[in-house]
C-alpha positions as a Markdown table, in Angstrom:
| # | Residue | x | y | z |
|---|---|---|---|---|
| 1 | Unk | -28.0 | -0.4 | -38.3 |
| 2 | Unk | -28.0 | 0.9 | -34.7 |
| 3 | Unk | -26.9 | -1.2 | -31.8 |
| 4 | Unk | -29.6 | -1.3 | -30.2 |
| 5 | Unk | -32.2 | -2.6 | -32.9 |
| 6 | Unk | -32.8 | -5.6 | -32.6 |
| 7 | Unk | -31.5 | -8.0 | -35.5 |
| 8 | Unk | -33.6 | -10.9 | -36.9 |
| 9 | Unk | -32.1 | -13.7 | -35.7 |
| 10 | Unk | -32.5 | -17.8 | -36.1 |
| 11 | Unk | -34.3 | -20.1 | -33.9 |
| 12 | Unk | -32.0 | -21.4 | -31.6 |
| 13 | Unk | -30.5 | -16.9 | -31.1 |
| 14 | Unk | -34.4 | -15.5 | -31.0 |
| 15 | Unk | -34.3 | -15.0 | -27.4 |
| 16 | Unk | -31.0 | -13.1 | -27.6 |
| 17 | Unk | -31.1 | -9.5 | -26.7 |
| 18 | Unk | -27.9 | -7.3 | -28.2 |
| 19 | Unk | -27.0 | -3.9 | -25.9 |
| 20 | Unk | -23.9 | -1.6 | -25.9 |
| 21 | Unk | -21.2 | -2.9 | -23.3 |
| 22 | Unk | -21.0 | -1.7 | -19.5 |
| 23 | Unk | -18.0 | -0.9 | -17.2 |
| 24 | Unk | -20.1 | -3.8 | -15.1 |
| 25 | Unk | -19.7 | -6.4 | -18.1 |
| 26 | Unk | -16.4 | -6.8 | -17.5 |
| 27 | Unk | -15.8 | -9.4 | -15.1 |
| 28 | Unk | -18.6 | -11.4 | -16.5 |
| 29 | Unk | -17.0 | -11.4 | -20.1 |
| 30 | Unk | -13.3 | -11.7 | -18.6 |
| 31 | Unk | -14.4 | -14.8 | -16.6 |
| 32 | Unk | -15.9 | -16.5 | -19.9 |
| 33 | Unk | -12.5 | -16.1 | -22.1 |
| 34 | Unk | -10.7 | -19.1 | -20.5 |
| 35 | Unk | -13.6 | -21.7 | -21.0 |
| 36 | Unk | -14.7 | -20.2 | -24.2 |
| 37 | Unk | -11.3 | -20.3 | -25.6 |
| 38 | Unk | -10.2 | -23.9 | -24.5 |
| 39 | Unk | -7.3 | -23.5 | -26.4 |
| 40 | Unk | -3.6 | -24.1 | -25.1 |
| 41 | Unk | -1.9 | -21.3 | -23.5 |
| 42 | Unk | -5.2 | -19.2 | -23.4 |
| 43 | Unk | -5.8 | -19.2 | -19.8 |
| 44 | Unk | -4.0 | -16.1 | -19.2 |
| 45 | Unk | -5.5 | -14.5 | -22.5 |
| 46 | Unk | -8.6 | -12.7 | -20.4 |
| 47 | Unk | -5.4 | -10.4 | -19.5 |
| 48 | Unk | -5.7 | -8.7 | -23.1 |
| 49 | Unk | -9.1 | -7.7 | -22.3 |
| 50 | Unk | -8.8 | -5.2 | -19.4 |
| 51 | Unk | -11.3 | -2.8 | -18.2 |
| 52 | Unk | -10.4 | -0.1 | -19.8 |
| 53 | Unk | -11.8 | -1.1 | -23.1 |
| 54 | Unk | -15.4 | -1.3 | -21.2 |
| 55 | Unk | -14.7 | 2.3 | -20.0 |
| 56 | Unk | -13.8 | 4.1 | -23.1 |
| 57 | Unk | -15.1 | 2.0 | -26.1 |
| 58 | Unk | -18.6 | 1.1 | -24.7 |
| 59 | Unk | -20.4 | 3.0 | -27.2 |
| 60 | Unk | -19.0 | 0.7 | -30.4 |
| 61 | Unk | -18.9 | -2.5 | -28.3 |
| 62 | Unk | -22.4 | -5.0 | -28.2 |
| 63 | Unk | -22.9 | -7.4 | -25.6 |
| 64 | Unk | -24.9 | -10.4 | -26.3 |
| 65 | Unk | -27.5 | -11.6 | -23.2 |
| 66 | Unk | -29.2 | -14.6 | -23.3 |
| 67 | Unk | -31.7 | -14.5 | -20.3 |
| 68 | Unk | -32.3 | -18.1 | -20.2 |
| 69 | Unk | -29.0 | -19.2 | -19.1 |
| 70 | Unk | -27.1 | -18.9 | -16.5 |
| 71 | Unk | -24.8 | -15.8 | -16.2 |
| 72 | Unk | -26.4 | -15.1 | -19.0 |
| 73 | Unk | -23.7 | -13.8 | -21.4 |
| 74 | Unk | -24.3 | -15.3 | -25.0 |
| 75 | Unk | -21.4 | -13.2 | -26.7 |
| 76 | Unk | -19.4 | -10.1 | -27.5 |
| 77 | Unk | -17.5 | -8.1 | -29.4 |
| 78 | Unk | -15.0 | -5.3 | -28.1 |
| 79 | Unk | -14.3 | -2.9 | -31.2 |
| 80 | Unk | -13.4 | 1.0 | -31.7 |
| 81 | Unk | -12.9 | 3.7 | -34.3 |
| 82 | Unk | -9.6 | 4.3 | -34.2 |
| 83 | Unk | -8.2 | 7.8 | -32.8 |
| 84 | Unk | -5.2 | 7.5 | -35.5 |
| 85 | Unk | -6.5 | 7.0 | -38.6 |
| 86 | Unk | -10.0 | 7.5 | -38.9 |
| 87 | Unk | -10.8 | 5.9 | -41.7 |
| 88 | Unk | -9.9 | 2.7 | -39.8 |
| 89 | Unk | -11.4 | 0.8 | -37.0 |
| 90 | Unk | -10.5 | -2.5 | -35.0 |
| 91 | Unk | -12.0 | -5.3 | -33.6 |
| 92 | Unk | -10.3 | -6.3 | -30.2 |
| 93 | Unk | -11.8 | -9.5 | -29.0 |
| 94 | Unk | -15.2 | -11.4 | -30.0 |
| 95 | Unk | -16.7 | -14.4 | -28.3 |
| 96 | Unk | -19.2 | -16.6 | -29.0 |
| 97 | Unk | -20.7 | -18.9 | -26.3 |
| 98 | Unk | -19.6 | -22.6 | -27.3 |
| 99 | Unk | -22.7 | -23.8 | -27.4 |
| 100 | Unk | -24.2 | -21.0 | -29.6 |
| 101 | Unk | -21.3 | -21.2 | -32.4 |
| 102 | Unk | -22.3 | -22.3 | -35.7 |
| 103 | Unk | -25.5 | -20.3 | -35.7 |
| 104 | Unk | -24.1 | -16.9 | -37.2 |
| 105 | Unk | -24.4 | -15.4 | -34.0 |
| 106 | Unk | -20.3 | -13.8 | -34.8 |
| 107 | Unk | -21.1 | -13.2 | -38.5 |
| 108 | Unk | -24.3 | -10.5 | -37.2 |
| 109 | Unk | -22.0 | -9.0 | -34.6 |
| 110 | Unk | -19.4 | -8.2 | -37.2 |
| 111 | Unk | -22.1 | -7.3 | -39.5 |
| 112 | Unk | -23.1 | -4.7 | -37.7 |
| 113 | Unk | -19.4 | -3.7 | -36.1 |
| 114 | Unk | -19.2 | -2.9 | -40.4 |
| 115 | Unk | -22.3 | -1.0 | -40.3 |
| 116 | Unk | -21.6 | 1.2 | -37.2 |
| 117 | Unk | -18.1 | 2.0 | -38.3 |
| 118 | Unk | -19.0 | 2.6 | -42.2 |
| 119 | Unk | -21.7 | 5.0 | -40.8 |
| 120 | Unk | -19.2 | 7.0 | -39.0 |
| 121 | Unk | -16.8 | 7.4 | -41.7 |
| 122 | Unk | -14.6 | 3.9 | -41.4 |
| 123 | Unk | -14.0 | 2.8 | -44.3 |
| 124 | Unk | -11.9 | -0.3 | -43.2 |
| 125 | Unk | -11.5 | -3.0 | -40.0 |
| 126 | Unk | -8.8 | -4.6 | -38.9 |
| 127 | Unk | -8.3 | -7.4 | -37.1 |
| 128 | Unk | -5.2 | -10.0 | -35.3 |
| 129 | Unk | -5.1 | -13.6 | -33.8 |
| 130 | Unk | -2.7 | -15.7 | -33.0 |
| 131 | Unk | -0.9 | -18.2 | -35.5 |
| 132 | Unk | -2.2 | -21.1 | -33.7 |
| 133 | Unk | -6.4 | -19.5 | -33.4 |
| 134 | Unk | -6.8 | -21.3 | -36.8 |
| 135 | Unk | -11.0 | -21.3 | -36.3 |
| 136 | Unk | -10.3 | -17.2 | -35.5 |
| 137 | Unk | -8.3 | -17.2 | -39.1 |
| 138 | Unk | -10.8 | -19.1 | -40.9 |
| 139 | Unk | -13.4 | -17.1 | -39.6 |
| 140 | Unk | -11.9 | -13.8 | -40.6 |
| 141 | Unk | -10.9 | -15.3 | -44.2 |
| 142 | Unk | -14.6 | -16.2 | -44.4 |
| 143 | Unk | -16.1 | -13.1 | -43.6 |
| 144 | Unk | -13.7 | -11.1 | -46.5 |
| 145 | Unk | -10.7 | -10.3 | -44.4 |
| 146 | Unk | -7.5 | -10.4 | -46.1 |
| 147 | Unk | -4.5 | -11.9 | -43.5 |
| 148 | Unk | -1.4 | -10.0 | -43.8 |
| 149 | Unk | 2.6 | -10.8 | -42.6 |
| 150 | Unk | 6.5 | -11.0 | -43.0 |
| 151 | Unk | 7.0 | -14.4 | -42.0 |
| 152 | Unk | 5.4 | -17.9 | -41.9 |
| 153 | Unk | 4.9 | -19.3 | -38.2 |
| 154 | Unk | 3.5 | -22.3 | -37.6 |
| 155 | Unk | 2.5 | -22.8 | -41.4 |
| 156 | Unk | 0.5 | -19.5 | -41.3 |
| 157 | Unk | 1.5 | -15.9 | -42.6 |
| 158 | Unk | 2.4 | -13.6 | -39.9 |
| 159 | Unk | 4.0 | -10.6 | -38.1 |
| 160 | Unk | 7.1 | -12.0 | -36.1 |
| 161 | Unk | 7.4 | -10.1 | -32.5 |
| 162 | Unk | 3.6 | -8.1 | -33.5 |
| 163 | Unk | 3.1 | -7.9 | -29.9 |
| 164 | Unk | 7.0 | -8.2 | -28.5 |
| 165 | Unk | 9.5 | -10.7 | -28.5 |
| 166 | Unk | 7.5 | -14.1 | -29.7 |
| 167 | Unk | 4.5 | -12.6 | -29.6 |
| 168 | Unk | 3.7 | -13.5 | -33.3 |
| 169 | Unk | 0.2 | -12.0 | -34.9 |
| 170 | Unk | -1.9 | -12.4 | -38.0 |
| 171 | Unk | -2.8 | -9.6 | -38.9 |
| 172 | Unk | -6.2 | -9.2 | -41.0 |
| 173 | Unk | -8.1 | -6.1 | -42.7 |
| 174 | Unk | -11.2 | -6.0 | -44.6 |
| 175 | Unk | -12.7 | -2.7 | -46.6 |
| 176 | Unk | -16.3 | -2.1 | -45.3 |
C-alpha cells in the first residue's frame, strides 16, 4: 500500500488524512511526546526523537493530521529501512493521540510500515521500549512481535545497558 493512499478508516479516524513526514513536523511531534506519554521519567524522552530522523527518513515515516483539532497532529510513526542489513527495518517511535487510542489508528500505521518495507525487500521489523512502557509491550506482543533479552528487569525480559549504562531495552522483532 502507498503512503499516500488513503486507508479506510473507522468513524471516529474518517477525517484523518495520513502524509509522509516533513523536516517542519518536527517540533510539532516533539512537543506532543511529553503529554502523550504521561508516563514517569518521559519528559525528557522527546530527546530520542531529534530532527535528524525528519531529515533523512521522511520518505518511510507517515504523519497523521487531524484538521479538526487543534495543532492538528493525530499520530505518527518514525521508521526506516535499515542501511546495515537490508532485509531489516525499524520502527523508532509511534504515537497515538490519547484521545484517538483504542480505535486502531497504531495497528494501520504499523500495517502499512509492514507493507512499505516488505515491498522494498524487508523482510523483518524491529522494534524497543522500555521495561516499564508495558501498553508499548503489549501492543507489540499483540501485533505478532516476538520480545527478546538476557535479563529480567522489572518483571519483563530485557537487554541490560541496550542503550548504556541502565538504559535497559526490550527488544522486539516480527517477520513481515
Amino acid at each position: 500500500m502507498d503512503a499516500d493512499t488513503p486507508t479506510p478508516l473507522t468513524a471516529p479516524l474518517s477525517a484523518l488524512a495520513f502524509r509522509r513526514a516533513t523536516v517542519d513536523d518536527h517540533a510539532r511531534v516533539v512537543a506532543a511526546i511529553p503529554d502523550w506519554w504521561g508516563l514517569p521519567g518521559t519528559e525528557s524522552l522527546w530527546r530520542l526523537l531529534p530532527r535528524l530522523f525528519f531529515q533523512h527518513f521522511a520518505d518511510t515515516s507517515t504523519i497523521v493530521d487531524d484538521p479538526h483539532a487543534d495543532g492538528g497532529l493525530a499520530a505518527f510513526l518514525i521508521g526506516f529501512r535499515s542501511q546495515s542489513s537490508p532485509d531489516a527495518a525499524y520502527i523508532h517511535f509511534v504515537g497515538v493521540r490519547p484521545d484517538l487510542r483504542g480505535h486502531g489508528l497504531a495497528r494501520i500505521l504499523y500495517e502499512r510500515f509492514f507493507d512499505e518495507m516488505r515491498a522494498s525487500g524487508c523482510r523483518r521489523v524491529d522494534a524497543i521500549t522500555g521495561p516499564g512502557n508495558h501498553r508499548s509491550q503489549e501492543f507489540h506482543r499483540a501485533m505478532g512481535f516476538t520480545a527478546t533479552g538476557d535479563t529480567e528487569v522489572d518483571g519483563v525480559l530485557a537487554w541490560r545497558d541496550y542503550d548504556g549504562p541502565g538504559e535497559h531495552r526490550v527488544a522486539f522483532t516480527r517477520p513481515i
